[in-house]
MMTF fields as JSON, N, C-alpha, C and O atoms, coordinates in Angstrom:
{
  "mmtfVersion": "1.0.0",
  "mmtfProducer": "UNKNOWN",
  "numBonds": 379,
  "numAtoms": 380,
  "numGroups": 95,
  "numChains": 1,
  "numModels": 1,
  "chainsPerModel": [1],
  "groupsPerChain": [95],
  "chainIdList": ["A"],
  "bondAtomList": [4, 2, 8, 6, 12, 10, 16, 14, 20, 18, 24, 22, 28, 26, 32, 30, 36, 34, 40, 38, 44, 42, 48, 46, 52, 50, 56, 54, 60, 58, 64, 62, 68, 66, 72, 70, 76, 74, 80, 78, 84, 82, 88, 86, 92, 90, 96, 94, 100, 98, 104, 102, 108, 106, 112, 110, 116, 114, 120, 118, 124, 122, 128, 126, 132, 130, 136, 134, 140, 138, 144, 142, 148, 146, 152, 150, 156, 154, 160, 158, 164, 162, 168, 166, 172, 170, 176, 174, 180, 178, 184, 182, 188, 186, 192, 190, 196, 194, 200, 198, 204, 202, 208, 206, 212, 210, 216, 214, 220, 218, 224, 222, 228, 226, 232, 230, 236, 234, 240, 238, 244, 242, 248, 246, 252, 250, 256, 254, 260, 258, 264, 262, 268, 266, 272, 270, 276, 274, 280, 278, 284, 282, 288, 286, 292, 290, 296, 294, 300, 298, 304, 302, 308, 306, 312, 310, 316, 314, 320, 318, 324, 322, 328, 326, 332, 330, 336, 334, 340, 338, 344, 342, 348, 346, 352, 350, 356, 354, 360, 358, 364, 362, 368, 366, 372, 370, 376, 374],
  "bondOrderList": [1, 1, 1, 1, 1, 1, 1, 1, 1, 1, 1, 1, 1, 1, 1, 1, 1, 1, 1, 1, 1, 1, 1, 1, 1, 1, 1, 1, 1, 1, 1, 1, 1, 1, 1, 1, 1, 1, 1, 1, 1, 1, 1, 1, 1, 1, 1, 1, 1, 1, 1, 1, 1, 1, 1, 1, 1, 1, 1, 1, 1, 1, 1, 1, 1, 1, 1, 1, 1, 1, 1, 1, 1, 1, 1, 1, 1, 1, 1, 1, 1, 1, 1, 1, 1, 1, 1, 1, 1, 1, 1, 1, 1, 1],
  "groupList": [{"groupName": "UNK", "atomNameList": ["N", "CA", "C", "O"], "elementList": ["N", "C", "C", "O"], "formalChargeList": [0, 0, 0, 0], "bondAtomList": [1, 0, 2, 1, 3, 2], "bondOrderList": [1, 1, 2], "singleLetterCode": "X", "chemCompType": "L-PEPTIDE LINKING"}],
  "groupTypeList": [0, 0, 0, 0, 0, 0, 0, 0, 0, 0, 0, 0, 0, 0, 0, 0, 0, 0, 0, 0, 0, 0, 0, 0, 0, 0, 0, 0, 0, 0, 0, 0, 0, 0, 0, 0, 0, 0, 0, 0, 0, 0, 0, 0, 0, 0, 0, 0, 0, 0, 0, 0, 0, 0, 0, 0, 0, 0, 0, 0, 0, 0, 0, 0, 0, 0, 0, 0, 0, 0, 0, 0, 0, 0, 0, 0, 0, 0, 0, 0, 0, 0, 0, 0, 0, 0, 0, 0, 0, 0, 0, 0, 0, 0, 0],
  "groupIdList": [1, 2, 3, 4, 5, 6, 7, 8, 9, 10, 11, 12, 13, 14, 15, 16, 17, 18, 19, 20, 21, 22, 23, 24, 25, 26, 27, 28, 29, 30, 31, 32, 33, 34, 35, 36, 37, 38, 39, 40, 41, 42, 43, 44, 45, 46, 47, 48, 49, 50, 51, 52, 53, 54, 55, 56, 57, 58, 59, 60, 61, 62, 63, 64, 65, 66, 67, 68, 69, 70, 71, 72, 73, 74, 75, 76, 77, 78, 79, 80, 81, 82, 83, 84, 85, 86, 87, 88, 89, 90, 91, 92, 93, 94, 95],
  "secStructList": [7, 7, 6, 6, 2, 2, 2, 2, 2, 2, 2, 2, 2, 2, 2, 2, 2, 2, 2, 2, 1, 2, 2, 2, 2, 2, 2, 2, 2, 2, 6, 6, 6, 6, 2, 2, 2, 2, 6, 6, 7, 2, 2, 2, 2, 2, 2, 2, 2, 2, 6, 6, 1, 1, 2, 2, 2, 2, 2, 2, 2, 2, 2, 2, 2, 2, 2, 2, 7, 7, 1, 1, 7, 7, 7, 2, 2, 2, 2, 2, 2, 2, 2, 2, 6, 1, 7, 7, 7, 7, 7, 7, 7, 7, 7],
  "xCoordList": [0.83, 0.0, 0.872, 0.481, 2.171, 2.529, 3.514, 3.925, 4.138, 4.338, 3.636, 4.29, 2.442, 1.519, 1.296, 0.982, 1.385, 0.808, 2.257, 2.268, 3.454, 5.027, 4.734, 4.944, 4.249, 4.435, 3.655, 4.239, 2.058, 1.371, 1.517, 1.388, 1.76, 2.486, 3.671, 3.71, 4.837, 5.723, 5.488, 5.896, 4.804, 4.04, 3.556, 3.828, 2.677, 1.909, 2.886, 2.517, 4.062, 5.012, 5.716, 5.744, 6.068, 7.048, 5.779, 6.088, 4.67, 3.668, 3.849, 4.241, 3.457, 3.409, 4.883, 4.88, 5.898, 7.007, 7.286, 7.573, 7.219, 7.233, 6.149, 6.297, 5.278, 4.359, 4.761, 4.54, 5.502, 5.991, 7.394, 7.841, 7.884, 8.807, 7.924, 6.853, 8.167, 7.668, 7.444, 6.257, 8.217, 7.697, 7.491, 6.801, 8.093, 7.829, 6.8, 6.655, 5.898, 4.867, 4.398, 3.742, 3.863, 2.718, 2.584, 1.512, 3.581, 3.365, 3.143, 2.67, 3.475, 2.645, 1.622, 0.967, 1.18, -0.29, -1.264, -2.367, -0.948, -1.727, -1.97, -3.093, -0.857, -0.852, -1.757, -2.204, -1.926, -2.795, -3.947, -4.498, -4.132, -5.586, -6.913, -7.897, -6.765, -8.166, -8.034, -8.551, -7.557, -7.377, -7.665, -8.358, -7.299, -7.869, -8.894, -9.399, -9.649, -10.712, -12.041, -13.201, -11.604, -12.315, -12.632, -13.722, -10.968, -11.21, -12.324, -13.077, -11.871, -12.536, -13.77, -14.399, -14.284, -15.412, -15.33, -14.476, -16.492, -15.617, -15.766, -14.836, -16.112, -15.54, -14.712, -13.593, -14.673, -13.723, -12.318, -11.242, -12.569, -11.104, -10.558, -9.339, -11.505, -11.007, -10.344, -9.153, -10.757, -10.228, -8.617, -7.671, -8.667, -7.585, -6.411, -5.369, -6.525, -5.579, -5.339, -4.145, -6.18, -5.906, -5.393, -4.976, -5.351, -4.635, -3.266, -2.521, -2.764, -1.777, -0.824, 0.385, -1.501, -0.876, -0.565, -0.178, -0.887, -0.795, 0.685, 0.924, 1.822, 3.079, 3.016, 2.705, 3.218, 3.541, 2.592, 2.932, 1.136, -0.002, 0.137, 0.34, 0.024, 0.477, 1.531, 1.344, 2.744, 4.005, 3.332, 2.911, 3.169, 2.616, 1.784, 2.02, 0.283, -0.269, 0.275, 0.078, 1.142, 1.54, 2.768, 3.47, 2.614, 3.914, 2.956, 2.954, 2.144, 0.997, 0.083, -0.511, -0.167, -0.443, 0.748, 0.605, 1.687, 3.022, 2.736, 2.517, 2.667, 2.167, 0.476, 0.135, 0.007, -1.455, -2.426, -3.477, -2.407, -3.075, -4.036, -4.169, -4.668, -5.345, -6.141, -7.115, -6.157, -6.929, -8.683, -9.709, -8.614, -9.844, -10.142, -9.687, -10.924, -11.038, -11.774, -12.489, -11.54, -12.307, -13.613, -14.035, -14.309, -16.218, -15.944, -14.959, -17.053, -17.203, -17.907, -18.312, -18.036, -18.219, -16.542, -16.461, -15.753, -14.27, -13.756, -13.086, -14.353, -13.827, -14.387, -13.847, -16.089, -16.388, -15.99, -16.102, -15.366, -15.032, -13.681, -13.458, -12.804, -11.459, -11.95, -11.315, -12.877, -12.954, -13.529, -13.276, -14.52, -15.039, -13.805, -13.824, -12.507, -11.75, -10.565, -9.699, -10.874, -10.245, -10.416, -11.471, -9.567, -10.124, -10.216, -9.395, -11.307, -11.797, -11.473, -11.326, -11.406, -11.257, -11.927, -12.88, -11.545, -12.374, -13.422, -13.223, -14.538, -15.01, -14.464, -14.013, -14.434, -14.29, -15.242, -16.321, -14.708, -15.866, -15.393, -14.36, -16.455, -16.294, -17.243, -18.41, -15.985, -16.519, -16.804, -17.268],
  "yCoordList": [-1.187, 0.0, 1.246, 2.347, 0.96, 2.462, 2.643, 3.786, 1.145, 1.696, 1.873, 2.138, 1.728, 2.259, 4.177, 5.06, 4.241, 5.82, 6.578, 7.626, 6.145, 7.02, 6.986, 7.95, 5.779, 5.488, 6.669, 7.232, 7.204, 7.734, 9.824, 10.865, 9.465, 10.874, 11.565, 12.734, 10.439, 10.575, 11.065, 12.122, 10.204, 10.447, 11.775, 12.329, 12.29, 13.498, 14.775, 15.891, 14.573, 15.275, 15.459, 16.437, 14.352, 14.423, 15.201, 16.194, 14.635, 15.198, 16.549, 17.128, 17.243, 18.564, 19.25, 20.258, 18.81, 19.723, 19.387, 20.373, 18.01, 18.375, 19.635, 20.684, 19.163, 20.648, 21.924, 22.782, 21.899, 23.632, 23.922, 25.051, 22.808, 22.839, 23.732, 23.204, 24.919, 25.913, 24.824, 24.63, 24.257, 23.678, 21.754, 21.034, 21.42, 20.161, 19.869, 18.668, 20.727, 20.755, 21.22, 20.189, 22.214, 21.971, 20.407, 19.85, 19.688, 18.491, 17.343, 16.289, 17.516, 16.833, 16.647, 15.72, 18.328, 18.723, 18.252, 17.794, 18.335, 17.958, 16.433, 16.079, 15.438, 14.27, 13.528, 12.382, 14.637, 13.958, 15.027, 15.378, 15.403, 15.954, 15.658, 16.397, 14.457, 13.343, 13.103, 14.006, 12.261, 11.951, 12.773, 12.359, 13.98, 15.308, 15.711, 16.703, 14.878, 15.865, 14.778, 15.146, 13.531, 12.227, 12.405, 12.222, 12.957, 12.844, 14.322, 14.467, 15.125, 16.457, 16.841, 17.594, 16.104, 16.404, 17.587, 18.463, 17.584, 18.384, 19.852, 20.425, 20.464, 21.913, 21.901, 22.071, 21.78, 22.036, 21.279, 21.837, 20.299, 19.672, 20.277, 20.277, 20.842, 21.86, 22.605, 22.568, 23.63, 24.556, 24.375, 25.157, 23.263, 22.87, 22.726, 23.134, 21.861, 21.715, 23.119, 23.237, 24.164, 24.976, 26.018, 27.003, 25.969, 26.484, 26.132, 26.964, 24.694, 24.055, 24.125, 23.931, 24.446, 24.442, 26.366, 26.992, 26.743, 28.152, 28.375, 28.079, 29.028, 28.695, 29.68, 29.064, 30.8, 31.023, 31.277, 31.438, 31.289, 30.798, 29.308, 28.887, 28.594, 27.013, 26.541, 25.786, 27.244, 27.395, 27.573, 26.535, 28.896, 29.857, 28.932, 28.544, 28.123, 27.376, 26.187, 25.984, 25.275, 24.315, 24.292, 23.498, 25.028, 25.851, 25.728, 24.886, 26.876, 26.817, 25.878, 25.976, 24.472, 23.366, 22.568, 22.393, 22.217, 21.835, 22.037, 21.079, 23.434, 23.496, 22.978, 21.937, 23.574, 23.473, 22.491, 22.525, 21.744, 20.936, 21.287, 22.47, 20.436, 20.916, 21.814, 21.525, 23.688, 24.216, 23.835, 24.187, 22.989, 22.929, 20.938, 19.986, 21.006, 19.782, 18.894, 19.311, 17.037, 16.483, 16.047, 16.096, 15.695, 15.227, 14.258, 13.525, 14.38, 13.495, 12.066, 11.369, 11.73, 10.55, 9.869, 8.874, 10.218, 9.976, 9.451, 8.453, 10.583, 10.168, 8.77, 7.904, 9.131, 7.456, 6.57, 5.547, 6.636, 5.165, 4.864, 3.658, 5.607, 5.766, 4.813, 3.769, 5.082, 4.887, 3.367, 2.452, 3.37, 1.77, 0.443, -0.688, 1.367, 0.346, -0.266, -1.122, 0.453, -0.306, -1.341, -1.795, -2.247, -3.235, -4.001, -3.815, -4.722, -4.99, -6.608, -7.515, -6.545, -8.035, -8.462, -7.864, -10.169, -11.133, -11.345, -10.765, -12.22, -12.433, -13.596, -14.259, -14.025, -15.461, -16.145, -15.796, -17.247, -18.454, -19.31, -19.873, -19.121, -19.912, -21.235, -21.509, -21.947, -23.253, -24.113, -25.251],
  "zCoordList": [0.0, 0.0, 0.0, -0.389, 0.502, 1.116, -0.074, -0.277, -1.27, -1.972, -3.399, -4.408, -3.396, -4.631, -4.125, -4.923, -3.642, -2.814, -2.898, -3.543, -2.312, -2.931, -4.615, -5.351, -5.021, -6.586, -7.295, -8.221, -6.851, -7.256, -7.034, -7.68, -6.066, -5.428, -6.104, -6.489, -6.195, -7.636, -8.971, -9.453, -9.495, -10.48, -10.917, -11.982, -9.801, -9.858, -9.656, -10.023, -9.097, -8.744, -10.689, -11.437, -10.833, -11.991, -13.284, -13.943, -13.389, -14.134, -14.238, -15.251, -12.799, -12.743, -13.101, -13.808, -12.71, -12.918, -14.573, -15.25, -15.302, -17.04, -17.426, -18.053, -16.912, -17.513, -17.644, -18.499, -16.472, -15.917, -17.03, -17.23, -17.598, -18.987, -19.999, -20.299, -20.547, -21.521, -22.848, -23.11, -23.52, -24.866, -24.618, -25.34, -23.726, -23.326, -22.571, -22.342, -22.027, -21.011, -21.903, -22.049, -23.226, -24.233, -24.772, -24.537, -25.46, -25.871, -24.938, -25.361, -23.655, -22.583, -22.666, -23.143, -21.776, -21.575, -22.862, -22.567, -24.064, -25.177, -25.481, -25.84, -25.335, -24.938, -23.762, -23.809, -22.541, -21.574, -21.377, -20.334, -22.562, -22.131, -22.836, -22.879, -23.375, -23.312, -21.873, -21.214, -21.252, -19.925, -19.046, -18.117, -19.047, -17.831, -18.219, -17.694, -19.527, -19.944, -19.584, -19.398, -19.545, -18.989, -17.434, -16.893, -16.604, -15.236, -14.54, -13.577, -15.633, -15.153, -15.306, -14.563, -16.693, -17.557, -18.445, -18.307, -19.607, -21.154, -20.409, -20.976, -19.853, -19.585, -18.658, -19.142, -17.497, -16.862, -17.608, -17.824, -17.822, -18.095, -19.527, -19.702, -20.652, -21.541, -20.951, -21.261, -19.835, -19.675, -18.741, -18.833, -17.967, -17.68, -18.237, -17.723, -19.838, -20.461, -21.473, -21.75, -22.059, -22.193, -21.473, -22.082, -20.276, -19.613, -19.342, -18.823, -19.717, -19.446, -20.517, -20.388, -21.716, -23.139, -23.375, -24.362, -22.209, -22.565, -21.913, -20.742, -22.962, -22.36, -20.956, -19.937, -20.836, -19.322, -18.141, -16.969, -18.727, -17.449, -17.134, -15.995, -18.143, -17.861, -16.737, -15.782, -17.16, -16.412, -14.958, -14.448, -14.16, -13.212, -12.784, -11.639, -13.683, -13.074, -12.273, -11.075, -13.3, -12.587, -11.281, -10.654, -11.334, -10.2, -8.889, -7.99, -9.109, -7.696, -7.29, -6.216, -8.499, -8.254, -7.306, -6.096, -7.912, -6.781, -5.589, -4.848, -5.101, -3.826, -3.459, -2.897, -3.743, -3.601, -4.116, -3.477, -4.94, -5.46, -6.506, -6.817, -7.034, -8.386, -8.315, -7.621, -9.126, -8.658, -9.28, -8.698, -10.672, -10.876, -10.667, -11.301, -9.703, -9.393, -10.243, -11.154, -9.827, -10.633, -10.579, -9.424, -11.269, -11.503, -10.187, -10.104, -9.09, -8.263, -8.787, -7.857, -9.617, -10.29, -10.054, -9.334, -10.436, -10.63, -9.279, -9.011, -8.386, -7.044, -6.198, -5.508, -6.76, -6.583, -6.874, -6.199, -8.01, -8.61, -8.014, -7.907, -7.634, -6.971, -5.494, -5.348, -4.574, -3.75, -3.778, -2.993, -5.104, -4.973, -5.031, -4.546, -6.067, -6.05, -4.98, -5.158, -3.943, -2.585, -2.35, -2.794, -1.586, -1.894, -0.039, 0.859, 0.007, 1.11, 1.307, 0.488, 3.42, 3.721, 3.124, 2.624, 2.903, 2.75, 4.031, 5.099, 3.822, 5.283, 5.48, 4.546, 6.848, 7.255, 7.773, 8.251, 7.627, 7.689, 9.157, 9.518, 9.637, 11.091, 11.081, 10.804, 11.578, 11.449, 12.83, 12.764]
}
């Protein structure tokens, strides 16, 4: 558990700082924004990645994400499904 969660945290770390790259963080951001546009839904997550593809608001944005976390959040549908996939004891059987 504790290392899927460093793994994912990583991840989100290395994500955000390619972005904050001026011409390598447009071809990112454009690369994963079906994906932010799935997790976010079609407006907000438009406006996300256009914001991300915009070279120095993009930059500025993903900077104050680093600290702060995503400022436009995702569809609570998303978050449900995040949560359904935990995964639970078995029961036991007493005999």
């Amino acid at each position: 558990m504790a290392k899927t969660v460093k793994g994912r945290v990583g991840w989100e770390v290395v994500k955000r700082l390619i972005k904050a790259i001026p011409l390598v963080g447009t071809v990112f951001s454009v690369g994963l924004g079906g994906y932010e546009i799935k997790k976010k839904g079609l407006l907000p997550g438009a406006v996300h990645v256009g914001l991300d593809v915009t070279p120095v608001v993009g930059t500025a944005k993903n900077v104050v994400e680093i600290f702060t976390g995503d400022l436009i959040p995702d569809k609570a549908s998303a978050k449900l499904k995040s949560d359904e996939t935990k995964q639970k004891p078995a029961d036991r059987a007493v005999d």
